[in-house]
Structure formats: structure tokens, C-alpha cells
C-alpha positions in Angstrom: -14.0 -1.9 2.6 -12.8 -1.3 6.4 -13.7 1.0 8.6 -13.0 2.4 11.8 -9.5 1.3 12.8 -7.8 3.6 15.2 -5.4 6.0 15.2 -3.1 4.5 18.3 -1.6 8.0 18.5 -5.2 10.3 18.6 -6.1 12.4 21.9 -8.5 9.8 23.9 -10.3 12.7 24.0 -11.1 13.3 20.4 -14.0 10.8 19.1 -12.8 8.4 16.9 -12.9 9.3 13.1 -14.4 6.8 10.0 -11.2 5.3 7.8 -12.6 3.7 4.4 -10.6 2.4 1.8 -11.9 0.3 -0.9 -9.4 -2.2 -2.4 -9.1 -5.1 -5.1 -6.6 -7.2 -5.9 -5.1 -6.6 -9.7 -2.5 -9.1 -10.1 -1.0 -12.0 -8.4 2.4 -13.7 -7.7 4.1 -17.0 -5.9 7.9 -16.3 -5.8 10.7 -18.8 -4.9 11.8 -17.6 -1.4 10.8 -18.3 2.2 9.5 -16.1 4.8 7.9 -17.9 6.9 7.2 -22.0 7.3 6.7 -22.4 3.2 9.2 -22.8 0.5 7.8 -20.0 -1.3 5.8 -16.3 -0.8 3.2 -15.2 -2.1 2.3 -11.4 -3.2 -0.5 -9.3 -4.8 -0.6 -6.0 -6.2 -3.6 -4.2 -5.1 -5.6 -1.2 -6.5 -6.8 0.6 -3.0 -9.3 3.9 -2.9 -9.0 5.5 0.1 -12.8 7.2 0.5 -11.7 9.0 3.6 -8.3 11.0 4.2 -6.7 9.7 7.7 -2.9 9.7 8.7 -1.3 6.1 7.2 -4.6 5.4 6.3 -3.9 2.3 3.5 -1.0 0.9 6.0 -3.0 0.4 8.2 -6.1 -0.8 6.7 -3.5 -3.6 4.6 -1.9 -4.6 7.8 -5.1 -4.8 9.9 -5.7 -7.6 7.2 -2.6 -9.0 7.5 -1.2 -7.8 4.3 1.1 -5.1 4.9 2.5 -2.5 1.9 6.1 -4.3 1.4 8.5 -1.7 2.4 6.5 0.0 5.3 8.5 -0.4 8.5 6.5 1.2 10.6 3.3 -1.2 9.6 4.7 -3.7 7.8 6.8 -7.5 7.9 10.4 -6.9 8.5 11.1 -10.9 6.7 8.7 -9.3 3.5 10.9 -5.9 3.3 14.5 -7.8 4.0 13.1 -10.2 0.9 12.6 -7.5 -1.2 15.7 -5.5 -0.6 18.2 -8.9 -0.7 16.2 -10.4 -3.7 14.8 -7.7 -5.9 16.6 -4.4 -5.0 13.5 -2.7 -3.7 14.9 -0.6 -0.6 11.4 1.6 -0.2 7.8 1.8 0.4 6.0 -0.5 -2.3 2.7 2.6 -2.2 2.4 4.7 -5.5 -0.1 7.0 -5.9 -1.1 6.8 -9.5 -4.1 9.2 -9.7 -4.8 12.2 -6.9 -8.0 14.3 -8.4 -9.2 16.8 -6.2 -11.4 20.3 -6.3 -9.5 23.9 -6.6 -10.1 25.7 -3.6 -10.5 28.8 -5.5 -11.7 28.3 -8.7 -13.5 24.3 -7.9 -12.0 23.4 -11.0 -11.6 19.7 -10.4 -7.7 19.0 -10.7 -6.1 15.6 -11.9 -2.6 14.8 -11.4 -1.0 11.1 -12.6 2.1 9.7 -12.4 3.6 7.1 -14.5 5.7 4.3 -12.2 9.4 4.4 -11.6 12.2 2.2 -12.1 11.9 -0.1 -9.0 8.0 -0.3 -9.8 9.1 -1.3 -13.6 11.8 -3.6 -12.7 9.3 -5.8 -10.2 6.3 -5.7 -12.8 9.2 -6.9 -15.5 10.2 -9.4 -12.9 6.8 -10.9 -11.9 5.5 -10.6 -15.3 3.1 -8.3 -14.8 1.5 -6.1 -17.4 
């Protein structure tokens, strides 16, 4: 879990608020293609739980550790996102929210909304063999 990364853009007057997000990884995979100084790259789909709400909250938390959301161009690897576009046709964000459950604020009736993936999530799941 992390904690306590900044908001770059807060008032320096405002105290700084807690950010916690727990995260495991859920499946792994090595693909052909350079990014960096080895012949291939390496990627991992991640479950993350943000425990807190903040602004960009699991962006920032995954590139604090050095593994940025493909897709995010405001947090994330330019080399990772151009991959992804030129190799796999993936021209967005790589963050679904799967689950959102929260309490009505009128009759605190706890509400659960899901969401099945799209067609860019399917295609890279097909792709990486990923069940």
C-alpha cells in the first residue's frame, strides 16, 4: 500500500491529505519489443483498491513505483504508450474500473455498479493470453 504522495498542484496552504491504494499483481507478460536497453518488455495487469478518493490517485501511486498505467500521458512512459498504439492498437488509458460500490446518499442503500471490459481490453487479454 502507499501513502502520502502529493498532489503537485494542492494550495501549499492546505495540509497534505492521506492517498492509499492497495494493489496486486493478477497476471503477467514478456512481449517481443524494445523500450528501453532489452530486446523485450515486460507488463503486468494489476488489481488496485484505491482506500482513499484523491485526484489521479492510482496514476500516481503506479508511477511513483515506476510502473505507470500504459496510456496515461500525463503520468506515464511516452516509449510504453507509442508501443501499445504502433503494436497493439491501444490508443487510450489502460485504467478500467470494474466494480464502483458506494452508499445512497438518501436512502444508504449500498449501490454496486460493474462493467464488463471492452474491445481493446479483450483484444490485449486475447493477445497476451490472459484469462
Amino acid at each position: 500500500e502507499l501513502d502520502k504522495i502529493a498532489d503537485k498542484f494542492a494550495s501549499q496552504e492546505k495540509e497534505a491529505q492521506e492517498a492509499v491504494t492497495a494493489y496486486k499483481p493478477l497476471a503477467k507478460v514478456e512481449v517481443p519489443y524494445s523500450t528501453g536497453k532489452f530486446p523485450t518488455t515486460r507488463y503486468c495487469l494489476m488489481e488496485m483498491k484505491p482506500k482513499t478518493g484523491r485526484k489521479h490517485q492510482l496514476r500516481r501511486h503506479m508511477a511513483h513505483l515506476r510502473h505507470p498505467i500504459v496510456g496515461d500521458t500525463s503520468h506515464g512512459d511516452g516509449k510504453h504508450n507509442k508501443l501499445f498504439r504502433n503494436e497493439f492498437d491501444s490508443h487510450r488509458l489502460l485504467l478500467h474500473a470494474s466494480e464502483l460500490r458506494f452508499v445512497h446518499p438518501f436512502t444508504n442503500e449500498e449501490l454496486v455498479m460493474k462493467a464488463s471490459i471492452d474491445d481493446t481490453w479483450q483484444q490485449l487479454f486475447t493477445r497476451f493470453e490472459w484469462d
